[in-house]
ZATORLO-612504 format. One record per residue (C-alpha): x, y, z; residue in one letter. Coordinates in nm, 3 decimals, decimal comma. Layout:
BEGIN
xx:yy:zz:zaro
X:Y:Z:a
...
END
This chain:
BEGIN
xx:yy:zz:zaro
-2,807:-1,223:-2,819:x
-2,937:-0,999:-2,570:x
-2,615:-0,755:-2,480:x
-2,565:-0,441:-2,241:x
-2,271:-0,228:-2,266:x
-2,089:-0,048:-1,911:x
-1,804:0,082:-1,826:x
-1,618:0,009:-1,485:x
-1,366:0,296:-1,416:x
-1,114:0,161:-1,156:x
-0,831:0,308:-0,931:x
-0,626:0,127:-0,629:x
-0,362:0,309:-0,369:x
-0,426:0,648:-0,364:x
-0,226:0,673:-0,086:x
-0,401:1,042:-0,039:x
-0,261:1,188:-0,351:x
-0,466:1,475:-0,406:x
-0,276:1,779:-0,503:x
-0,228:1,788:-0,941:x
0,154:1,847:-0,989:x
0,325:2,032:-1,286:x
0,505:1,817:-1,571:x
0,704:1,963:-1,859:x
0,841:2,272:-1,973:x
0,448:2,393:-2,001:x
0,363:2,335:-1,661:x
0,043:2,086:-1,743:x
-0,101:1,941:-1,462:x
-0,114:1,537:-1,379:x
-0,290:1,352:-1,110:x
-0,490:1,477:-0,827:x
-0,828:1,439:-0,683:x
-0,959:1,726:-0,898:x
-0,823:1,608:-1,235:x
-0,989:1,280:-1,168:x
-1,319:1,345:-1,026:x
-1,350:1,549:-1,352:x
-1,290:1,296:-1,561:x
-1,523:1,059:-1,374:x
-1,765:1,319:-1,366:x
-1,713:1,391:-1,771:x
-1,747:1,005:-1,842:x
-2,048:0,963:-1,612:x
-2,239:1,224:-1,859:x
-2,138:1,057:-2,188:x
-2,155:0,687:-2,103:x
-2,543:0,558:-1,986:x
-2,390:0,275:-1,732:x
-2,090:0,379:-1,517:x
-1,960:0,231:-1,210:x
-1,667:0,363:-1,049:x
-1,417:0,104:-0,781:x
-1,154:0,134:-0,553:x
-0,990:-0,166:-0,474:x
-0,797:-0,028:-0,131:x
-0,544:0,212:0,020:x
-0,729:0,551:0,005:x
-0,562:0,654:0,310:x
-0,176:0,735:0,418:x
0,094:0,856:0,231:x
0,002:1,235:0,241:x
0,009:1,468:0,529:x
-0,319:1,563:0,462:x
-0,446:1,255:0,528:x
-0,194:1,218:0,845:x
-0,343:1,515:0,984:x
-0,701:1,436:0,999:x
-0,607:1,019:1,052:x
-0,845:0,957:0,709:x
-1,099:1,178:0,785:x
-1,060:1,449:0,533:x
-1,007:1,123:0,286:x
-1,295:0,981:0,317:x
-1,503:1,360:0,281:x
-1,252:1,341:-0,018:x
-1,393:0,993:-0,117:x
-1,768:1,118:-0,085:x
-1,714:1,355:-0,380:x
-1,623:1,098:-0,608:x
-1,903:0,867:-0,493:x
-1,724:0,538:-0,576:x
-2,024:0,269:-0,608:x
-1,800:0,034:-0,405:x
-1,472:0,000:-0,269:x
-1,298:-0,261:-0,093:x
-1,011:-0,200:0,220:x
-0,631:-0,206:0,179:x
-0,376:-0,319:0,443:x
-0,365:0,073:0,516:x
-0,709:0,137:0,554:x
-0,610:-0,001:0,901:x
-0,336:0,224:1,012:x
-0,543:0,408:1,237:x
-0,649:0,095:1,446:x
-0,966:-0,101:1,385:x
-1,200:0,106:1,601:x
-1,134:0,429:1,380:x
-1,151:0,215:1,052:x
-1,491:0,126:1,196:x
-1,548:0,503:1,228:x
-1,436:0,614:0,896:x
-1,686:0,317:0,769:x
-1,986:0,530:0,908:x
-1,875:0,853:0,776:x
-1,856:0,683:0,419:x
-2,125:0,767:0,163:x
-2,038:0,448:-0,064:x
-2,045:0,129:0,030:x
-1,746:-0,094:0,180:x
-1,727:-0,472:0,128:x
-1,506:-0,755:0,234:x
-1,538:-1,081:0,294:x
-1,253:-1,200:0,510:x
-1,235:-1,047:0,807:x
-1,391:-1,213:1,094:x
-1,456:-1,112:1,474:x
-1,251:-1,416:1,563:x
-1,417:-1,552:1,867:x
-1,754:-1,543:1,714:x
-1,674:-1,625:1,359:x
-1,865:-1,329:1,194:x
-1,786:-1,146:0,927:x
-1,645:-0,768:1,047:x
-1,783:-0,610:0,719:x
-2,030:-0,599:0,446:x
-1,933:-0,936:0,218:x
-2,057:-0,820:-0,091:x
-2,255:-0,604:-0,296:x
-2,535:-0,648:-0,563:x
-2,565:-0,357:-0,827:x
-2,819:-0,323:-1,029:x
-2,706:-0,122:-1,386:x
-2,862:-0,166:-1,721:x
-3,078:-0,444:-1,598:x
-2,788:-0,657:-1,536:x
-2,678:-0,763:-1,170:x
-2,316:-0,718:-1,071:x
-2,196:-0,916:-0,775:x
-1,861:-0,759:-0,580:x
-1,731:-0,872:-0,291:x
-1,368:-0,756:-0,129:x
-1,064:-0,999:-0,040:x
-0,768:-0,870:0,172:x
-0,516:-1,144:0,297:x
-0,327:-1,214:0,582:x
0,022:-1,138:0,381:x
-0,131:-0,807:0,359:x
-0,311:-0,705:0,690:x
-0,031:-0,731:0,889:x
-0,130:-0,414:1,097:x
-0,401:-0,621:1,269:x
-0,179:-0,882:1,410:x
-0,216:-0,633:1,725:x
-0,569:-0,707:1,724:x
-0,649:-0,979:1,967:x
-1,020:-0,999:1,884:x
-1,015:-0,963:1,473:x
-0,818:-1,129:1,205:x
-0,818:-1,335:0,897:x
-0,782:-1,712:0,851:x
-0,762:-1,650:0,479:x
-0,452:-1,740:0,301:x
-0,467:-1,719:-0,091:x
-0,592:-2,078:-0,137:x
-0,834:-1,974:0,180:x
-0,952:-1,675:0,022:x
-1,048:-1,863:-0,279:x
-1,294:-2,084:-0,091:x
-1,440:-1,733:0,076:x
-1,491:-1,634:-0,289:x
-1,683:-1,960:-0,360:x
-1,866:-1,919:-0,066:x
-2,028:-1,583:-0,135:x
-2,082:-1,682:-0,519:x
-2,255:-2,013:-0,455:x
-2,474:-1,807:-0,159:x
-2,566:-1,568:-0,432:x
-2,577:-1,741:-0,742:x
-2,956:-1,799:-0,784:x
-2,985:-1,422:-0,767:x
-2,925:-1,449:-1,149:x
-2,609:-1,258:-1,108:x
-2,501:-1,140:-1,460:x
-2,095:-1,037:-1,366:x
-1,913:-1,118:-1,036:x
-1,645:-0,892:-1,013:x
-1,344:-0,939:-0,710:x
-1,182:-0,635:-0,545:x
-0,883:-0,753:-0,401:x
-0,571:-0,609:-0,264:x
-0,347:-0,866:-0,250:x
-0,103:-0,762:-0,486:x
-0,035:-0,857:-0,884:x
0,139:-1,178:-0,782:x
-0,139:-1,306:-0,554:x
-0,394:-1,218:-0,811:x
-0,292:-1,441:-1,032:x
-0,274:-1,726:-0,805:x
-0,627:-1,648:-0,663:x
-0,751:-1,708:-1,046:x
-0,612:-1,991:-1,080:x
-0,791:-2,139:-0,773:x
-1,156:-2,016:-0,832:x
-1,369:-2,275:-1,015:x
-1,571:-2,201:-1,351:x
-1,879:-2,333:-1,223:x
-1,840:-1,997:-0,937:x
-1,862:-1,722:-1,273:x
-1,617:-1,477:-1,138:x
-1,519:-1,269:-1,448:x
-1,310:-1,015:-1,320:x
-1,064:-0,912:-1,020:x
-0,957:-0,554:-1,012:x
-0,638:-0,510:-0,770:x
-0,401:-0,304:-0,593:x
-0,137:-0,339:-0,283:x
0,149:-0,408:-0,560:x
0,154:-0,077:-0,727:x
0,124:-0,253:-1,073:x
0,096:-0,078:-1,383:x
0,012:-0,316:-1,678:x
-0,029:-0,286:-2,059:x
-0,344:-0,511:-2,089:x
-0,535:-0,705:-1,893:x
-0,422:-1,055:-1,734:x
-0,661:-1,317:-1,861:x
-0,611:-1,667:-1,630:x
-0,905:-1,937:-1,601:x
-1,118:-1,667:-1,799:x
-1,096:-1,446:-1,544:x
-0,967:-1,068:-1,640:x
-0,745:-0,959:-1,415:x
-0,604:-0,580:-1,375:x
-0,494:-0,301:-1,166:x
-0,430:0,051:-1,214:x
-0,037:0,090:-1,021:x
-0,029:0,376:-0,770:x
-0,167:0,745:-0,707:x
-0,398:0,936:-0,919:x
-0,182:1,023:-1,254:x
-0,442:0,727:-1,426:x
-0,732:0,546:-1,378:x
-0,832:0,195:-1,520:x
-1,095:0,193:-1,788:x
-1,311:-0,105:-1,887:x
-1,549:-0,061:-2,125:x
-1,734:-0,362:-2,180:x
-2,013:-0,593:-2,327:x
-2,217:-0,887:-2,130:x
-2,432:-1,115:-2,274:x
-2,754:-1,121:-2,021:x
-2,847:-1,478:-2,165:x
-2,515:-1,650:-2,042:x
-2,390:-1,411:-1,805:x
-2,085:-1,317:-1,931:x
-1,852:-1,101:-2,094:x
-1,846:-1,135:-2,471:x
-1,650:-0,771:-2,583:x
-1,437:-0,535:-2,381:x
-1,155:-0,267:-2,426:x
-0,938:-0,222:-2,116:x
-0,723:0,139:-2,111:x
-0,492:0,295:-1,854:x
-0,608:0,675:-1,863:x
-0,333:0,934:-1,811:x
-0,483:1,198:-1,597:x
-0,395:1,526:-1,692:x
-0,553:1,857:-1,790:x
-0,573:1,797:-2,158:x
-0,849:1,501:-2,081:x
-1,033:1,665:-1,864:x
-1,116:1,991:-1,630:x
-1,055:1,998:-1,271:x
-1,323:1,967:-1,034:x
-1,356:2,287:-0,890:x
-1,585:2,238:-0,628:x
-1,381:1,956:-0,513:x
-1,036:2,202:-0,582:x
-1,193:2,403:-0,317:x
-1,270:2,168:-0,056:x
-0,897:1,997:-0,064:x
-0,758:2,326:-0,019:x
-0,924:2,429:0,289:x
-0,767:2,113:0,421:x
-0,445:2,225:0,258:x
-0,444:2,521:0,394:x
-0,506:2,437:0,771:x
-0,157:2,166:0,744:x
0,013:2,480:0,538:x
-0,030:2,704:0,828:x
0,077:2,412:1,083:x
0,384:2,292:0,934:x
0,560:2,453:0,678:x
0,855:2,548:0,870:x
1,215:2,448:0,723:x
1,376:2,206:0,993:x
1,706:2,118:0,783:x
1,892:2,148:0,414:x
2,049:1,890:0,260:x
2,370:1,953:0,014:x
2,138:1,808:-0,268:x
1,797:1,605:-0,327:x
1,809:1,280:-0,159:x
1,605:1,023:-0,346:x
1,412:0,682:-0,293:x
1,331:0,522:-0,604:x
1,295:0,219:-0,477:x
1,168:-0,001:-0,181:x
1,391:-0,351:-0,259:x
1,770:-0,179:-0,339:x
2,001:0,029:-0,088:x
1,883:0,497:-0,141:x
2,026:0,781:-0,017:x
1,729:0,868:0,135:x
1,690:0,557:0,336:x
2,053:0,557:0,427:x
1,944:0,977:0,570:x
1,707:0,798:0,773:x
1,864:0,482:0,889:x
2,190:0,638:1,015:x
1,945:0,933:1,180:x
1,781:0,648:1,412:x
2,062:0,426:1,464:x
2,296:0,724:1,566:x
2,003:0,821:1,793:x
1,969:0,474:1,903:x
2,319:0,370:1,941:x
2,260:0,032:1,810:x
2,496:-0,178:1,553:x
2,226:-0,242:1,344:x
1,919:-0,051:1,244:x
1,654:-0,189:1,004:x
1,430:0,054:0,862:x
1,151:-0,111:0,673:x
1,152:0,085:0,317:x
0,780:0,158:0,286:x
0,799:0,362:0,605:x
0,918:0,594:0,299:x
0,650:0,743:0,143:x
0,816:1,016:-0,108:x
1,042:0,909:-0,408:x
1,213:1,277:-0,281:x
1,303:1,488:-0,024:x
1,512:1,811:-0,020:x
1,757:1,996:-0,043:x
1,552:2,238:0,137:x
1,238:2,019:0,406:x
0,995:2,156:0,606:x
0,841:1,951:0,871:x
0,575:1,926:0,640:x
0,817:1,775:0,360:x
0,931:1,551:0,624:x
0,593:1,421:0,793:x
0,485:1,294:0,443:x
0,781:1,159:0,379:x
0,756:0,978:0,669:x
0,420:0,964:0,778:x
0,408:0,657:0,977:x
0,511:0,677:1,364:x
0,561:0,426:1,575:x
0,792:0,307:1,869:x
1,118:0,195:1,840:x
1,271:-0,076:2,024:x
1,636:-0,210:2,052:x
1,704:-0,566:2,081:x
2,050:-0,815:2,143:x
2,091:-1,092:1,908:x
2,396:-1,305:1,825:x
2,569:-1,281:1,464:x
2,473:-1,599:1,342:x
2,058:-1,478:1,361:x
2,207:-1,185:1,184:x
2,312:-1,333:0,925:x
2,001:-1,533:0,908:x
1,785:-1,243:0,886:x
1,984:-1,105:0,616:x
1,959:-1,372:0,458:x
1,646:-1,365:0,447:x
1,547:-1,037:0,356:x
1,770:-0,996:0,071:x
1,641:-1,327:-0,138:x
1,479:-1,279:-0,435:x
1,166:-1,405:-0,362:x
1,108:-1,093:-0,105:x
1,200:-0,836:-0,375:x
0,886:-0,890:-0,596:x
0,717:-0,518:-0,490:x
0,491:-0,771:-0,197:x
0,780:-0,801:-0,007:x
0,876:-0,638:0,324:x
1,252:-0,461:0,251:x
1,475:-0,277:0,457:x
1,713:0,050:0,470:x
2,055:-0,036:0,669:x
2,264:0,199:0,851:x
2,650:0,302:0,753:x
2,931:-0,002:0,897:x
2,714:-0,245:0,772:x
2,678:-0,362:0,413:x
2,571:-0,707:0,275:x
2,640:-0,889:-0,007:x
2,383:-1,164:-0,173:x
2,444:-1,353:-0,472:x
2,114:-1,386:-0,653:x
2,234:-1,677:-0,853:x
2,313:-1,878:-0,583:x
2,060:-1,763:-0,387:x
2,276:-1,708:-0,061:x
2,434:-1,402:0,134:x
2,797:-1,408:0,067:x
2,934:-1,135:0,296:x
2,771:-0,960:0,609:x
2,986:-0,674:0,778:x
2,856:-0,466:1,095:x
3,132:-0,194:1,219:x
3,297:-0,242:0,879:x
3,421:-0,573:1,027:x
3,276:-0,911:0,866:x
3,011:-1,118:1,118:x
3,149:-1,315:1,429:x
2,863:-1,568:1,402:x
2,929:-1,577:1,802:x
2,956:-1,174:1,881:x
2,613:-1,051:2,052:x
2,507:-0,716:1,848:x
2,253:-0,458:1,903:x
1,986:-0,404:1,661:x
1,650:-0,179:1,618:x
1,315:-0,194:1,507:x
1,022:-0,034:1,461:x
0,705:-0,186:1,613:x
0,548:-0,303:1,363:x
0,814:-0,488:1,172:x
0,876:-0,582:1,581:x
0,467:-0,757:1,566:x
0,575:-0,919:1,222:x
0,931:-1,063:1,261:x
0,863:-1,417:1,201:x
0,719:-1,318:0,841:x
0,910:-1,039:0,784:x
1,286:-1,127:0,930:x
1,277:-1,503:0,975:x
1,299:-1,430:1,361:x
1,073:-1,529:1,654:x
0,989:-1,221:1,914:x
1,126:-1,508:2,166:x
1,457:-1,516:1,995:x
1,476:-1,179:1,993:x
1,415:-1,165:2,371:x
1,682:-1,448:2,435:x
2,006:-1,226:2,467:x
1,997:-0,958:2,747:x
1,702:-0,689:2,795:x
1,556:-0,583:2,542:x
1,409:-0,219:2,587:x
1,197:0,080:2,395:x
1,404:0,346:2,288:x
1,141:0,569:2,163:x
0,760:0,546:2,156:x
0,771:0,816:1,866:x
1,022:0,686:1,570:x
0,900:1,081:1,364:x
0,988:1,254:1,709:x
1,372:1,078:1,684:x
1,422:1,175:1,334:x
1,298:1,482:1,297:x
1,514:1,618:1,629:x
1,835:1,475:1,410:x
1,749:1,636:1,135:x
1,706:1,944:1,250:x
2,056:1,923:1,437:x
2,233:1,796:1,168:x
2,222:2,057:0,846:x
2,360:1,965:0,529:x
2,355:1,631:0,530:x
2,540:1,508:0,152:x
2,268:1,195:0,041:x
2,551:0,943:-0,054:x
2,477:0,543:-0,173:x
2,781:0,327:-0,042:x
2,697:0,002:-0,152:x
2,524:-0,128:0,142:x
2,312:-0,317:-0,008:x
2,486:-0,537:-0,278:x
2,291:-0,785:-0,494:x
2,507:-1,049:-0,733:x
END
């Protein structure tokens, strides 16, 4: 049997978390760009074959990144020298034009296979990648969906036809393209989310020899490795306190893999030494959004807190009231990932707040009648949206909703503290981007939205509205008041 042995090293949503934090009585240090290129660094010395992945979401979720709109992430990126990453849906915040930019400023490569320049039917990006390590060929290629890339539904010109069952077929078509290449290991870098990953496996035939799919978008953290139609299937959940670990043996005569030990590495200063070249290059960025923004705008009575995207927090409720008091509406739904921290206060700088809340966007108010209400409710509360893929929402005070998971229906809906009048016309607010995806998101056509009265923008800058509340409205008490009930 004629074997080679490699390790793949993998990480997924980063979400720009570069700064090490303290944890335990001793102070040691977790996470953090440093910590981890110095254990990437340490295991490219020992091992002879090392590859290193990112499967998506590099960018957002730190003000850093925010700042420089995933410039200084990428510059991050370079020091790490992944040998190929694929896109998440947030690589895209920034529009497709600067994506396009950030692309060229890259010093690794990019790949993915599904999006197309719609009109012409070409592929935007690089499909795939061959790499060439310990005389064996490794095939990657990148698969983003259209659950996912929301964000683009803005762009007329690009988009994806790819469904899961679609993206499948996209996967056979770059295998079977490449096959005679005597490719030794295909390997899939998708960010579809845990739940989609395992569908996707199930849909790829043998004969296309894809051995492994390394994920993100779902923030999963696993114990071992999924296997599904021999097909290894993991991700590495969320930031940079760990990085997956595969160390593995392929058999060059069949092509495929024949040993392996899968780990999730805690990150910390006990298994490895920071990077301190790379220490000094994030703080010069760190120091420049320092100087900017660390100004106190408000004080809460105690730390408000946001565990969780699918259940009612006292953070989210902060927010929600904050834009529907500025707003005036009856209802406001504030999608829960616009909530980047798991924390905030009691004392929050405008830089606290800005990665908190990094995403802006406009906010628009809009007149619908109770019985779409209820419908939307309805629909965002099911169980089938509350699977960490799902799109989930924070809801102002005088309105609270009850769904019964068993029965899988919404029992009560109250808006003023007063239950529904299916008939009643009520106000209620969006941002833009859960405006661009209602249909998915809310069950609700943009026309239906439209139908009652005139519609109109209250804000073009949602970060401008709640940052001007906060900082006229000091201690604030973070309170949950069963708003969102689930049976």
């Amino acid at each position: 049997m004629n074997t080679k042995k490699f390790t793949i090293l993998h990480s997924n949503d980063m979400h720009g978390d570069f700064l090490a934090e303290a944890s335990g009585a001793e102070g040691d240090l977790i996470g953090g760009l440093a910590l981890l290129s110095g254990y990437i660094n340490d295991v490219r010395k020992k091992e002879e074959n090392v590859l290193f992945v990112i499967a998506g979401d590099m960018l957002q979720g730190s003000l850093i990144d925010a700042e420089y709109k995933g410039l200084s992430t990428i510059e991050l990126m370079n020091y790490l020298a992944p040998d190929v990453v694929t896109i998440g849906n947030h690589e895209i915040d920034y529009g497709l034009s600067h994506l396009l930019f950030l692309e060229k400023i890259a010093n690794f490569p990019i790949v993915n296979a599904n999006l197309y320049i719609k009109k012409y039917n070409k592929r935007l990006m690089q499909p795939h990648l061959i790499i060439k390590k310990a005389g064996l060929h490794i095939l990657f290629t990148g698969i983003i969906t259209e659950k996912i890339i929301d964000s683009l539904k803005m762009e007329e010109l690009v988009g994806s036809f790819i469904s899961v069952e679609e993206a499948a077929e996209e996967v056979g078509k770059i295998c079977n393209a490449y096959r005679n290449d005597d490719i030794d290991l295909t390997v899939l870098l998708t960010h579809i989310g845990y739940e989609s990953d395992l569908k996707l496996a199930k849909l790829l035939k043998p004969e296309w020899g894809v051995d492994m799919i390394l994920g993100g978008h779902s923030h999963t953290f696993l114990d071992k490795p999924t296997e599904i139609n021999n097909i290894l299937i993991a991700q590495a959940g969320v930031g940079t306190n760990q990085i997956g670990r595969f160390d593995i043996t392929v058999d060059d005569d069949t092509n495929s893999i024949v040993n392996y030990e899968w780990k999730l590495i805690p990150i910390n200063n006990e298994i490895a030494k920071p990077d301190e070249k790379l220490l000094a290059f994030i703080a010069s960025f760190k120091e420049n959004v320092d100087r900017k923004y660390n100004t106190l705008i408000t004080k809460f009575t105690e730390e408000a807190t946001h565990p969780e995207r699918e259940i009612e927090t006292s953070l989210g409720n902060i927010f929600a009231d904050a834009l529907a008091s500025s707003a005036e509406c009856d209802v406001m739904l504030l999608g829960s990932g616009s909530i980047r921290l798991e924390k905030l206060g009691p004392l929050v700088t405008l830089k606290d707040f800005l990665s908190c809340f990094p995403f802006d966007d406009t906010l628009s108010k809009f007149y619908i009648n109770g019985n779409k209400l209820q419908n939307i409710f309805a629909h965002i509360m099911r169980i089938e949206n509350r699977d960490g893929e799902g799109e989930c929402y924070q809801i102002n005070a005088g309105v609270q909703a009850i769904y019964n998971d068993k029965e899988k229906r919404l029992e009560l809906l109250k808006v003023g503290n007063e239950e529904i009048n299916k008939d009643r016309i009520y106000s209620i607010c969006l941002q833009d981007y859960h405006l661009s995806n209602c249909k998915d998101f809310l069950n609700i056509t943009e026309k239906e939205l439209l139908s009652e009265k005139c519609s109109r923008v209250i804000s073009t800058s949602v970060q401008d509205v709640m940052e001007e509340y906060l900082r006229n409205h000091q201690n604030i008490k973070p309170k949950l008041e069963n708003r969102l009930v689930f049976k």
